[in-house]
C-alpha positions, 0 to 999 in steps of 0.5 A: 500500500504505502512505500516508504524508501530507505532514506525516509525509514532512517529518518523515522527511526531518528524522529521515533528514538527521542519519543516514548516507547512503542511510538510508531507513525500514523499516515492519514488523507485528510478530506479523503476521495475530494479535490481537497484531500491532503496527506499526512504523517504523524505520531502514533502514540501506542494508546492512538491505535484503533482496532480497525487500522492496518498496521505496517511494519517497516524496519524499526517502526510501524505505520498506522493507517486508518480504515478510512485512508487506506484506500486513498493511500494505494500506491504512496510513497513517502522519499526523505531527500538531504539538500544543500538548503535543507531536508525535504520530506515527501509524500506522494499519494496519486489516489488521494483524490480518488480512490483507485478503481479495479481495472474490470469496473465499469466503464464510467467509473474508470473515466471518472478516477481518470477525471478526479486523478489525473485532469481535474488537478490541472484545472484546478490551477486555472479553477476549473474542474470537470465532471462525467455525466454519462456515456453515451451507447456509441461510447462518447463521454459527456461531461460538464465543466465547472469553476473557472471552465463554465464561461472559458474561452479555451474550453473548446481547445482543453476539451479537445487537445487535452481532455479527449486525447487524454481519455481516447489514449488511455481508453482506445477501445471503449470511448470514440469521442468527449462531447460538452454539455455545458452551457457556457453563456457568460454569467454571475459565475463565469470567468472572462 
């Protein structure tokens, strides 16, 4: 579930030998499956452990993780990296956002990781974001957008150089097009 390199292992281990006996660390996604949805590393005193976390072990320490940041914590990696100006520790959780589908699920739910995973953190740096409506019989995907998107004058090109080229790659067999269902008649709540 979580990688935890070498480096970051040694660098617990020092945290760890100046708290009390059988600390351990506990990662947890905070706003969990959400565009919100930040990760986390702490303490784990012996008395904070529920019964229901997954525990594992590393060398010298374990790590906790609560029943309900498990899922969203598939594939992590925690790195610990010495630099000139300074240490950095990392945690890199991709299914932060959204929880990590089985590759044999549906259809749309596979589109949607895809779309709260991959696409919708970029346009959250323009405050956009995008969401699958429906797939069509003939495999197109609906989808409407929101935020910073509904009123964008490039919303044709993000739909059609970014997004559908993204889905098409990674579902050659399955999808045939992306169409727009939103009304982007500019508005209150549209960007100019």
């Amino acid at each position: 579930m979580i990688r935890i390199t070498e480096s970051a292992q040694a660098h617990f281990c020092k945290l760890l030998a100046d708290q009390p006996d059988n600390t351990n660390i506990r990662v947890f996604v905070v706003n969990p499956g959400t565009p919100s949805a930040e990760c986390g590393v702490s303490y784990c005193p012996p008395e904070s452990v529920e019964g229901d976390d997954e525990i594992l072990p590393f060398s010298g320490f374990d790590a906790v993780v609560d029943s309900g940041s498990a899922p969203f914590l598939k594939d992590a990696v925690i790195d610990f990296e010495e630099q000139d100006l300074g240490s950095q520790l990392t945690l890199k959780a991709p299914n932060a956002k959204a929880k990590k589908v089985d590759d044999d699920a549906p259809l749309i739910e596979r589109v949607d990781y895809l779309i709260q995973a991959e696409i919708n953190p970029q346009l959250a740096s323009h405050g956009g974001r995008v969401t699958i409506s429906h797939i069509t019989d003939d495999g197109v995907a609906v989808l409407q957008f929101g935020g910073g998107c509904n009123g964008c004058s490039m919303v044709d090109v993000t739909l059609k150089e970014g997004i559908e080229k993204q889905l098409l790659q990674q579902f050659p067999s399955e999808l045939t097009g992306v169409r727009d269902a939103t009304e982007h008649e500019a508005g209150e709540h549209s960007y100019y």
